[in-house]
C-alpha positions as CSV (number, residue, x, y, z in Angstrom):
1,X,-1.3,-17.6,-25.9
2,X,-0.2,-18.7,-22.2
3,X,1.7,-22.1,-22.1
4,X,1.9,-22.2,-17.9
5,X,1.2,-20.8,-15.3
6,X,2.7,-21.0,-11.5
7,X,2.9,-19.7,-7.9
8,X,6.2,-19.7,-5.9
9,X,7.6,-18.6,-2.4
10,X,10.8,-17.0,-1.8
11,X,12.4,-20.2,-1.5
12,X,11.7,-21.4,-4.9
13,X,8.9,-24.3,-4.3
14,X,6.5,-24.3,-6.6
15,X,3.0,-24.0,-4.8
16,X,0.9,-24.1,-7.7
17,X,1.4,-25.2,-11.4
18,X,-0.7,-25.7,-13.9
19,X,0.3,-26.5,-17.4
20,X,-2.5,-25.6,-20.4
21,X,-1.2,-27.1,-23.3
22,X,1.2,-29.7,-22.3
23,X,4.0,-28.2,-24.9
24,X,7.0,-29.5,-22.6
25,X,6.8,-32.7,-20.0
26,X,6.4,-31.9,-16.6
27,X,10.0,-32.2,-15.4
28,X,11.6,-30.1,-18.3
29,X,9.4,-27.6,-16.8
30,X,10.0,-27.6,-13.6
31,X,13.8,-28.2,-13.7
32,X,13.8,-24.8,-15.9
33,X,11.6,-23.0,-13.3
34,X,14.5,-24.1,-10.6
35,X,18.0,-23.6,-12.6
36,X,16.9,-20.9,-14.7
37,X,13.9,-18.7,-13.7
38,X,14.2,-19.1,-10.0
39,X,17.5,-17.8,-10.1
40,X,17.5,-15.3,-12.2
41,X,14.7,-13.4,-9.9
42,X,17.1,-14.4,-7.1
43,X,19.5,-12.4,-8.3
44,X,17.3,-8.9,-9.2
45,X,16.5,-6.3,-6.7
46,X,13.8,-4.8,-7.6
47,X,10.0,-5.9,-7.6
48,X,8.8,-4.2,-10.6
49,X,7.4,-6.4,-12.6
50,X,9.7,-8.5,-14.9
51,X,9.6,-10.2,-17.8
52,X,12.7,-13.6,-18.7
53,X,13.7,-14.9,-21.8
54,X,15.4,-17.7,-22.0
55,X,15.0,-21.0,-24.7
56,X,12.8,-19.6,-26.4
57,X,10.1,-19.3,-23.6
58,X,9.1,-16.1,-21.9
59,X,8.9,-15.7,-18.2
60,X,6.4,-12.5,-16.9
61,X,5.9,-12.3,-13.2
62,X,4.8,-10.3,-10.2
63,X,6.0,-10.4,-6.6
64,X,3.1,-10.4,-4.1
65,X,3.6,-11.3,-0.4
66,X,6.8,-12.8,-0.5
67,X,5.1,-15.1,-3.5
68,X,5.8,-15.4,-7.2
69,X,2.9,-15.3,-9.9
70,X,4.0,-16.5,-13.3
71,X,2.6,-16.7,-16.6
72,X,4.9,-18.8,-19.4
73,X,4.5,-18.4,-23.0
74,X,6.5,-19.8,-26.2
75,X,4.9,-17.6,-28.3
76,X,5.2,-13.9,-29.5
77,X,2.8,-12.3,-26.6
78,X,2.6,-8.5,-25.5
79,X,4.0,-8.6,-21.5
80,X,1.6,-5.3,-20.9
81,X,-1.3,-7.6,-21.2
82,X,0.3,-10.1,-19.5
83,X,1.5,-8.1,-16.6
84,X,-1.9,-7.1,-16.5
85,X,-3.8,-10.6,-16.3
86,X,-1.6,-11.0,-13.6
87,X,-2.5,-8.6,-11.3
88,X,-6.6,-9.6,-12.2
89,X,-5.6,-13.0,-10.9
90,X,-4.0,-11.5,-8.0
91,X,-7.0,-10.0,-7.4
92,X,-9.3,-13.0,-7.9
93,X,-7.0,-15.3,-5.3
94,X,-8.0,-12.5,-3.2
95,X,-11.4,-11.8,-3.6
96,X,-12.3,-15.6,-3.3
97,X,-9.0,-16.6,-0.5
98,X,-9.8,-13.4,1.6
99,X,-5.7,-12.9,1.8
100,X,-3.2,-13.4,-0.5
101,X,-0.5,-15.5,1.7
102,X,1.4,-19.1,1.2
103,X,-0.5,-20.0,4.3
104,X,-3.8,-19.0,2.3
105,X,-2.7,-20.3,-0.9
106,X,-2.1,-23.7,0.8
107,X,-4.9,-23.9,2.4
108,X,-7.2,-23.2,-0.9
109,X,-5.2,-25.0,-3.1
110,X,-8.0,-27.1,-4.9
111,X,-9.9,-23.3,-5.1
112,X,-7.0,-21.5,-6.3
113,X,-6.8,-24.4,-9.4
114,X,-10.9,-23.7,-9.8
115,X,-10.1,-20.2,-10.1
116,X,-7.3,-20.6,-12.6
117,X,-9.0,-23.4,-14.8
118,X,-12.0,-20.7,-14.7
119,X,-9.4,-17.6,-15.9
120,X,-7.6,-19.3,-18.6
121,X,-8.9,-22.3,-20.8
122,X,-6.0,-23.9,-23.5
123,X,-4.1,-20.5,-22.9
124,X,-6.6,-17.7,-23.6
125,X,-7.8,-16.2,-21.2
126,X,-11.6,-16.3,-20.9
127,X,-13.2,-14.6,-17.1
128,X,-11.2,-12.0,-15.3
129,X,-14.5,-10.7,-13.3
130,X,-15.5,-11.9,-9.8
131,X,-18.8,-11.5,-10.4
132,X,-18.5,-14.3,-13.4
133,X,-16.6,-16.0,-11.6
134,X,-18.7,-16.4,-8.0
135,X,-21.5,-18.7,-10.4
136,X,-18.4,-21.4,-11.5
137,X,-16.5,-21.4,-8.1
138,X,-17.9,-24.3,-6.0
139,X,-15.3,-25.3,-3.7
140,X,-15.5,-23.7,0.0
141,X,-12.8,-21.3,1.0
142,X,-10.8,-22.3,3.9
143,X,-10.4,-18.5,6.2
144,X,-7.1,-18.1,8.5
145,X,-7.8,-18.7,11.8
146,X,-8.0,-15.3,14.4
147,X,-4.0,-15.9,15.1
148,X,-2.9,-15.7,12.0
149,X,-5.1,-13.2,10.0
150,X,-3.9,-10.1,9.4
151,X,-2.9,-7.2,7.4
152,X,0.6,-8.2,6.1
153,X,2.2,-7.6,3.1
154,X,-1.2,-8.9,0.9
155,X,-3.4,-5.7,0.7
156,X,-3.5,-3.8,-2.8
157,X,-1.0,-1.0,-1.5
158,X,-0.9,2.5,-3.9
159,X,1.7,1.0,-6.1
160,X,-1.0,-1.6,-6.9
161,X,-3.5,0.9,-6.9
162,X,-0.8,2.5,-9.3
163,X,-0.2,-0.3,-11.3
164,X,2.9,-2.0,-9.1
165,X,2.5,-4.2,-6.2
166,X,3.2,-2.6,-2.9
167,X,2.7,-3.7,1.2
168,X,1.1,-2.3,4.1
169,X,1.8,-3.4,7.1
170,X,-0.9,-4.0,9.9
171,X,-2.7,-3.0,13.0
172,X,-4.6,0.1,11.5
173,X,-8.0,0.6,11.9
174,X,-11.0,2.0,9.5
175,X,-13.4,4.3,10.5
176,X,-17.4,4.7,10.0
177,X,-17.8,7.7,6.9
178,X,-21.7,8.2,7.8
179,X,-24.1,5.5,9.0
180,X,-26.6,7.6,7.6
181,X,-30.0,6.2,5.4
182,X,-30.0,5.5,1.4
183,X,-32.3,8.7,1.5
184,X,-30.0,11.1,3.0
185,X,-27.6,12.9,0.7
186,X,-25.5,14.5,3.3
187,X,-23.2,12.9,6.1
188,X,-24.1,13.2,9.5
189,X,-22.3,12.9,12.1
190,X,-24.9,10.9,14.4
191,X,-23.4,6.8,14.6
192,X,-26.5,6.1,16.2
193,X,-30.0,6.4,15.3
194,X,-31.6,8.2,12.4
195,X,-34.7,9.8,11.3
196,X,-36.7,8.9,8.6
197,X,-35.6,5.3,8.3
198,X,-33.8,3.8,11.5
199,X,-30.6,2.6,11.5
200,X,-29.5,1.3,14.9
201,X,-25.6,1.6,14.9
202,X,-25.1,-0.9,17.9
203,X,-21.7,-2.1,16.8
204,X,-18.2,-0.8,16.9
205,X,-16.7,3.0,15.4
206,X,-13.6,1.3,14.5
207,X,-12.3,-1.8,13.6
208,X,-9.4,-3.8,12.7
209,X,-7.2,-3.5,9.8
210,X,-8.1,-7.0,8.7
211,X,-12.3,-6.7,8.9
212,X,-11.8,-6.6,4.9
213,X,-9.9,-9.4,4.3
214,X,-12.2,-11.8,3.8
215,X,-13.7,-13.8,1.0
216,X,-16.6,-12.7,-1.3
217,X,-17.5,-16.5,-1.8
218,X,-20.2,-17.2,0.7
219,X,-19.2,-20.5,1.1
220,X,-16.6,-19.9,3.7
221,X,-15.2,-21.9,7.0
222,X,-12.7,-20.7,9.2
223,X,-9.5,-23.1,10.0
224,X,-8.5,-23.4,13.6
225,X,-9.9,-25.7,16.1
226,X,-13.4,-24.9,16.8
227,X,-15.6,-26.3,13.1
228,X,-18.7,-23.7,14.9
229,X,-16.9,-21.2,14.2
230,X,-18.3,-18.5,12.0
231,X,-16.9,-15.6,9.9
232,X,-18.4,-13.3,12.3
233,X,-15.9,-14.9,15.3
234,X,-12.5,-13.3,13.8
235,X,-13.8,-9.6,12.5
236,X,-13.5,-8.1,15.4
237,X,-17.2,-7.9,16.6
238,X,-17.8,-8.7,20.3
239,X,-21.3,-6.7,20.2
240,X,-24.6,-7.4,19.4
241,X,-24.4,-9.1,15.9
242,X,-23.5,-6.7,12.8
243,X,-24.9,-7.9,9.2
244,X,-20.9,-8.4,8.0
245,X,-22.4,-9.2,4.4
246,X,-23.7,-5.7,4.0
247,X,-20.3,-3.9,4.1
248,X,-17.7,-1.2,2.2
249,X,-14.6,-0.3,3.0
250,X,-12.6,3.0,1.1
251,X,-8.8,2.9,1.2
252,X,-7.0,6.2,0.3
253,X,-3.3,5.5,-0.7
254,X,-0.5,7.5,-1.3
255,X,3.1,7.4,-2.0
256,X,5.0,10.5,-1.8
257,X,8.4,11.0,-3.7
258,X,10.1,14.0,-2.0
259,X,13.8,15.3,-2.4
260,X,15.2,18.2,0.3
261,X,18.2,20.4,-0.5
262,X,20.7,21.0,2.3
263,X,18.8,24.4,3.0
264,X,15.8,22.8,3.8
265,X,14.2,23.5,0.1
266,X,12.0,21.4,-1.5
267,X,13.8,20.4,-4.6
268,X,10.7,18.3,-5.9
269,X,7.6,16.2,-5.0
270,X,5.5,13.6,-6.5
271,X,2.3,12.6,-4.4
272,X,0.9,8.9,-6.3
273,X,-2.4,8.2,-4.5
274,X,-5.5,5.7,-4.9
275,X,-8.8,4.7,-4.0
276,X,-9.0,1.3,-3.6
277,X,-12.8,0.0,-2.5
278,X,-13.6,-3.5,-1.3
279,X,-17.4,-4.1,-1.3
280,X,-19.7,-6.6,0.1
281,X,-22.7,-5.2,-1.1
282,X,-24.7,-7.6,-3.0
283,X,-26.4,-6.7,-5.8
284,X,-24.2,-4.3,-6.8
285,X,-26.0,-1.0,-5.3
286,X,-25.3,2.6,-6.7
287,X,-23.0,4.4,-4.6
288,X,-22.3,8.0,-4.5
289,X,-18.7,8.9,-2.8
290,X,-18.3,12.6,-1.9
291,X,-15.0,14.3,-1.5
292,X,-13.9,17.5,-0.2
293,X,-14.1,21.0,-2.6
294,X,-10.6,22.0,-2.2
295,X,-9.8,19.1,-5.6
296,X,-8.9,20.9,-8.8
297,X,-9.0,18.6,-12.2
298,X,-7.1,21.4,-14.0
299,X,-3.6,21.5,-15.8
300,X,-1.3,24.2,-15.1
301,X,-0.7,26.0,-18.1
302,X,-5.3,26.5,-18.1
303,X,-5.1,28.3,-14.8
304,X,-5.3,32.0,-14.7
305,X,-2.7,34.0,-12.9
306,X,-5.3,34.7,-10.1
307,X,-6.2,31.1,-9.6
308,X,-2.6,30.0,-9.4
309,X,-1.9,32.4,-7.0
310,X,-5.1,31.5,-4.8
311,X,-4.1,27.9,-5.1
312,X,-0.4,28.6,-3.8
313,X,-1.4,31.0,-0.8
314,X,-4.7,29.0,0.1
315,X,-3.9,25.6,2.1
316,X,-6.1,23.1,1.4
317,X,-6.2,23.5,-2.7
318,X,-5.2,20.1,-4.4
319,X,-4.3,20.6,-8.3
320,X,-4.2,16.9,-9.8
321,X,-2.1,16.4,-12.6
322,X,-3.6,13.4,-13.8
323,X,-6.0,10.6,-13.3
324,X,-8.1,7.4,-14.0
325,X,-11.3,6.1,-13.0
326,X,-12.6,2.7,-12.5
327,X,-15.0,1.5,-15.6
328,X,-17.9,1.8,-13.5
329,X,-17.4,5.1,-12.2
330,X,-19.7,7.8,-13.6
331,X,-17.0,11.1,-13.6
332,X,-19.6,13.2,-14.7
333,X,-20.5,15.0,-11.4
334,X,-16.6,14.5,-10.5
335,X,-15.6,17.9,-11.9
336,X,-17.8,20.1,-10.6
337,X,-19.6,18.6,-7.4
338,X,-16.4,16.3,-6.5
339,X,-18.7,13.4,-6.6
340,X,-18.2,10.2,-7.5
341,X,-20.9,7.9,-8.8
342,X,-20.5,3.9,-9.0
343,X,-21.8,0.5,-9.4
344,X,-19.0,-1.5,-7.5
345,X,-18.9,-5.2,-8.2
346,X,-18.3,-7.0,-5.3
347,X,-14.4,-7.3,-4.3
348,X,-11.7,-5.2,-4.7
349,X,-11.6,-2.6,-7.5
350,X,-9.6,0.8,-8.1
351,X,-11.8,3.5,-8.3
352,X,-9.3,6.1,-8.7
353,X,-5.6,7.0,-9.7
354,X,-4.1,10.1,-9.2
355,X,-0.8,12.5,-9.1
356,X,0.2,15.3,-7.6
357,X,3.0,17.6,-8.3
358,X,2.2,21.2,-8.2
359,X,0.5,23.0,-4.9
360,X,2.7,23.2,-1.1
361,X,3.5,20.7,1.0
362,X,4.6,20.9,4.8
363,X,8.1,19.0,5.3
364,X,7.0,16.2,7.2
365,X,10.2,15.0,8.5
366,X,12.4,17.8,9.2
367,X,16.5,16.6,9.6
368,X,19.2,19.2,11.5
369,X,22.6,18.3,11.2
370,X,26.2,18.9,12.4
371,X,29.4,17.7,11.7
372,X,32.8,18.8,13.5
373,X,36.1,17.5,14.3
374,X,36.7,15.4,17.2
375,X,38.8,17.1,20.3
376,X,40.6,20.5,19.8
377,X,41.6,19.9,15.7
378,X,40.7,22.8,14.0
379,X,42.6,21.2,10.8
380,X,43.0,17.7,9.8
381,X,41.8,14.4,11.4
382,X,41.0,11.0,11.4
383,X,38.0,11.9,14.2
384,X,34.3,13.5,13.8
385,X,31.2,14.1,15.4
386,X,28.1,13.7,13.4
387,X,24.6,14.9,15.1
388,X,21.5,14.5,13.4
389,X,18.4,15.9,14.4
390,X,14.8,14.8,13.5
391,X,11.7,16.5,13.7
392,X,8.2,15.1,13.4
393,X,6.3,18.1,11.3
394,X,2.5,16.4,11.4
395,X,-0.3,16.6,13.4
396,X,0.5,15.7,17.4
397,X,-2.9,13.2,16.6
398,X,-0.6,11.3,14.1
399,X,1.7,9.4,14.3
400,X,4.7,7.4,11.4
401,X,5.3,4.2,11.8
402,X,8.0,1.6,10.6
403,X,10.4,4.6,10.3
404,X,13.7,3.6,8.7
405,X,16.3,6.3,8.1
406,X,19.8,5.6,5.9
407,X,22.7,7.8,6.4
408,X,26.1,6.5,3.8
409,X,29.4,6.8,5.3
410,X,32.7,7.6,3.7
411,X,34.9,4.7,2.6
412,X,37.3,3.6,4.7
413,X,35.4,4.4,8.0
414,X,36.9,1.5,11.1
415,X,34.5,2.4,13.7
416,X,31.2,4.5,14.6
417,X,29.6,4.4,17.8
418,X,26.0,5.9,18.4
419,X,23.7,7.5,20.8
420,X,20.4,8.7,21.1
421,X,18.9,11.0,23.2
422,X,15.5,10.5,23.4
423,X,12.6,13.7,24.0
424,X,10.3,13.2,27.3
425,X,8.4,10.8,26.3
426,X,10.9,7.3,25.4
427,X,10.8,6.4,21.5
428,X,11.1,2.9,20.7
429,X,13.8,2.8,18.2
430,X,17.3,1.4,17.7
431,X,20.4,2.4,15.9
432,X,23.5,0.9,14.3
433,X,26.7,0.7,12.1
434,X,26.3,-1.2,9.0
435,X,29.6,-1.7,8.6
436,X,29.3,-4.2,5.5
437,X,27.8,-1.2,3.3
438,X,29.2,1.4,5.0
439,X,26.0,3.1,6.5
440,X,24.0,3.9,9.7
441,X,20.7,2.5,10.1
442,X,18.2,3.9,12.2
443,X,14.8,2.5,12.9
444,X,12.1,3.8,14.8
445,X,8.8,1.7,15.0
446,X,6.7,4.1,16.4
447,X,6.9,8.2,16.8
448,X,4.4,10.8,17.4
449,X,3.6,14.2,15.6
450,X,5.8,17.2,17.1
451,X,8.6,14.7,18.5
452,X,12.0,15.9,18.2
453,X,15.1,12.8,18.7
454,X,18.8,13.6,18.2
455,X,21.1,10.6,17.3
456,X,24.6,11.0,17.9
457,X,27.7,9.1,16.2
458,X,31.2,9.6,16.4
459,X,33.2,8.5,13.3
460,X,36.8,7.4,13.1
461,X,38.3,7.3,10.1
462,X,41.7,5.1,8.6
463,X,43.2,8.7,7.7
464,X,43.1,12.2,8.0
465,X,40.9,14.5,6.4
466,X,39.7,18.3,6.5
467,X,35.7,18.7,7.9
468,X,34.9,19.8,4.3
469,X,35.8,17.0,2.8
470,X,34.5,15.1,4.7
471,X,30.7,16.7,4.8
472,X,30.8,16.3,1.1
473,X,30.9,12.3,1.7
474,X,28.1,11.7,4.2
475,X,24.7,11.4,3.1
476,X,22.2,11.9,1.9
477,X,19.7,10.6,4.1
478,X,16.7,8.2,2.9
479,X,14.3,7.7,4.9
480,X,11.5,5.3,4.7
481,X,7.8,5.5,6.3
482,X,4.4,4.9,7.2
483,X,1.9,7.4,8.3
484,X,-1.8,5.9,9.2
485,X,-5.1,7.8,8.9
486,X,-3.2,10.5,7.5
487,X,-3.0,12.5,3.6
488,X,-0.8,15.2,2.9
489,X,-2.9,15.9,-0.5
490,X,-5.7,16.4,2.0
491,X,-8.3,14.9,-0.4
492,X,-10.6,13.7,2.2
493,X,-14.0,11.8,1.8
494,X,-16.9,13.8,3.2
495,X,-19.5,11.0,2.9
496,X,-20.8,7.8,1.3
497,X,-24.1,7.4,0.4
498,X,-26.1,4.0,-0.7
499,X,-28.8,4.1,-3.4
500,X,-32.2,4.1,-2.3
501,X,-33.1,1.7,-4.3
502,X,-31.1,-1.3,-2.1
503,X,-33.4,-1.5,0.7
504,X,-33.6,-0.7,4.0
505,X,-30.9,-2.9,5.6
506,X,-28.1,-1.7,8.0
507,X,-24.9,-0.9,5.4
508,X,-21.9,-0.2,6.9
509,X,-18.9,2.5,5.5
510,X,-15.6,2.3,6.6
511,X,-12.4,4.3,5.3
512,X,-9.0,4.4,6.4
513,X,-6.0,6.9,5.2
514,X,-2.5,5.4,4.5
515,X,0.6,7.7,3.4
516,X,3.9,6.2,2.4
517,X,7.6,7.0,1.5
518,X,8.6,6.1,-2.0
519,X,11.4,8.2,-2.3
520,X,12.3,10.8,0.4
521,X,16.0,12.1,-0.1
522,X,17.2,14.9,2.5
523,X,20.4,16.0,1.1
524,X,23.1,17.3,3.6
525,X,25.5,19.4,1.9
């Protein structure tokens, strides 16, 4: 049974509250959100999920664009199912807002309360599905104008997709998988028109990042100036007009856990992917989604020695450990045809979890290093040189962004200076001593596949050491990333295909690739 729940931002002002059972006044509660809760998540680092007792009263909630969701309870409840309800209301604010954002959640407050009164009546919960909801939702939602709509920090990331909440940062686009008729059931690569029934692709083979972040509720106006104004004006479509309505967008996620011994040796990987689908379809159309043949559904220990062998020498095998499907999804065709066969709601849903952790994998960052003394000391001293190389390994047609690499220092380090010399073409990136936590800090926004950078630091220490001590206390190196339109378990959707049954109307595919680091170690020594 729920007794409240609540939305905060990072400053601790309570957005949203709503109270179902009135077991505490108003300013009890709130004064215990402020002194107790609020600064207790202060203090925590992490943003897994987290569950507060204090008084008597539980506190579960889950960080989501710089904003707290919180469920309350005084009573014995299970925090599984209530970590759970709140990520489906996540997802509701989003299907119905468009964007989960303060700016969104203030502009949509009176829908947001709808929505909630909807989800949970006198502390049960009662709907939890969009398409329930869309028939009891009768306030407009209120769209961020062009300026400020975009993909930050709000979009179901793979720890979402994995159960956590995660952020992907913006300015990606999504690609057409097939504008091919219901009829058809291979892809072809024509955008333009088709045989047997016509489909005239006059609008655009990419688009932005943010084309799918907008609400299902067809009740929608846009805030800025102009009150004409139309969905249609901020998604990106300057052609002749595109049927938005009739839309589906595929996001493939992954997070890849990767740990590198000082020889360059993979120690062990973890690849955590997802397909997340956001659909606009109305009427809730069978969908067939194909993938590529190189997927294997098999555990280790029930492959024979020769397919083991085939899958380690041949490239593009993927062995999943494990994974989940979406209630809708029909898996039957999934094992042996690597088809997929749906009947999405509309909105947002996970069609798929999955893990990696057996096959190859191509070092994607690649890190050199060098440490020596400073000057002519071939024994002890107080002065070193540190040089650390980085190689791009991908594709020369990708690219990482948002690259952030940590390097720890030893204790009692007074001063580094840095240097970076940069390949042909000038990377944007900066460098610098964090002298506070004893670290360098490099960032690099933006670097192409095949790039090599060298960074160079001298270190000057408050005594005098031997170079093997010292090489023992710098490092490792973290790195953090973001690679777009780009897998490295190389499942890869061949096509997308709309039941015959919907009609004849122009449907349009889009998918998008998105790698991530979750925890990529490169040990030095």
């Amino acid at each position: 049974m729920i007794s409240q729940f609540l939305i905060l931002n990072v400053r601790g002002d309570t957005i949203i509250f709503r109270d179902f059972r009135g077991e505490k006044s108003l300013s009890e509660s709130l004064v215990k959100i402020q002194d107790v809760f609020y600064k207790k998540i202060k203090q925590g680092n992490s943003d897994e999920p987290t569950v507060i007792y204090f008084e008597e009263q539980i506190y579960i909630y889950l960080r989501q664009s710089s904003l707290f969701f919180v469920l309350t309870s005084y009573y014995d409840v299970s925090p599984t199912y209530i970590i759970e309800l709140l990520y489906r209301i996540i997802k509701l604010v989003r299907d119905f807002c468009g964007t989960v954002n303060e700016d969104s959640i203030r502009r949509n407050f009176i829908l947001v309360y709808e929505l909630i009164d909807e989800i949970i009546d006198y502390g049960y919960p009662q709907i939890v599905s969009t398409n329930q909801l869309k028939y009891c939702v009768y306030n407009e939602t209120k769209v961020l104008s062009s300026e400020n709509f975009n993909r930050r920090n709000e979009v179901f990331g793979t720890n979402q997709i994995l159960g956590l909440t995660n952020t992907v940062s913006g300015g990606l686009s999504m690609l057409p998988i097939g504008i091919f008729p219901s009829s058809s059931s291979k892809p072809t690569q024509n955008h333009g028109n088709i045989s047997n029934n016509t489909v005239n692709f006059s609008g655009p083979k990419t688009i932005s990042s943010n084309a799918s972040q907008r609400p299902i509720n067809p009740m929608t106006t846009v805030s800025n100036n102009s009150a004409e104004n139309k969905v249609m004006t901020f998604l990106g479509n300057t052609g002749p007009y595109v049927d938005r309505n009739n839309e589906v967008f595929v996001d493939i996620f992954e997070r890849i856990t990767l740990v590198i011994n000082h020889l360059g040796e993979i120690s062990r990987f973890n690849i955590e992917g997802g397909i997340l689908m956001k659909s606009y379809l109305i009427g809730q159309p069978e969908l067939t989604l194909g993938f590529s043949n190189n997927i294997i559904l098999k555990e280790d220990d029930e492959l024979s020695p020769s397919e083991s062998n085939n899958l380690f020498n041949c490239a593009p095998s993927t062995i999943i450990d494990d994974c989940n499907f979406h209630e809708s999804v029909s898996v039957d065709e999934f094992l042996n045809d690597k088809v997929l066969t749906l009947k999405p709601p509309e909105g947002e849903i996970i069609v798929m979890n999955y893990r990696i952790s057996k096959g190859t994998l191509n070092i994607p960052f690649k890190f050199t290093t060098l440490i020596e003394a400073s000057g002519n000391s071939k024994k002890n001293s107080s002065k070193f040189d540190f040089v650390i190389k980085l190689k791009v390994d991908i594709p020369e047609s990708s690219f990482a962004t948002n690259l952030t690499m940590l390097c720890p220092l030893p204790e009692k380090t007074n001063t580094v200076s840095l240097e970076t010399i940069h390949p042909l073409i000038p990377v944007q990136q900066n460098s610098q001593y964090d002298d506070k936590n004893q670290r360098i800090i490099w960032k690099i926004k933006k670097i192409h596949g095949g790039t090599e950078i060298i960074l160079k630091s001298k270190i000057c220490l408050s005594f005098e050491t031997d170079i093997n001590s010292i090489r023992k206390k710098i490092g490792p190196l973290f790195l953090n990333f973001e690679i777009p339109m780009f897998n490295f378990s190389n499942i890869q959707v061949k096509y997308l295909k709309i039941s015959e049954k919907y009609g004849q109307q122009n449907n349009y595919r889009w998918v998008r690739y998105v790698t991530q680091s979750n925890s990529y170690i490169y040990r030095l020594f």
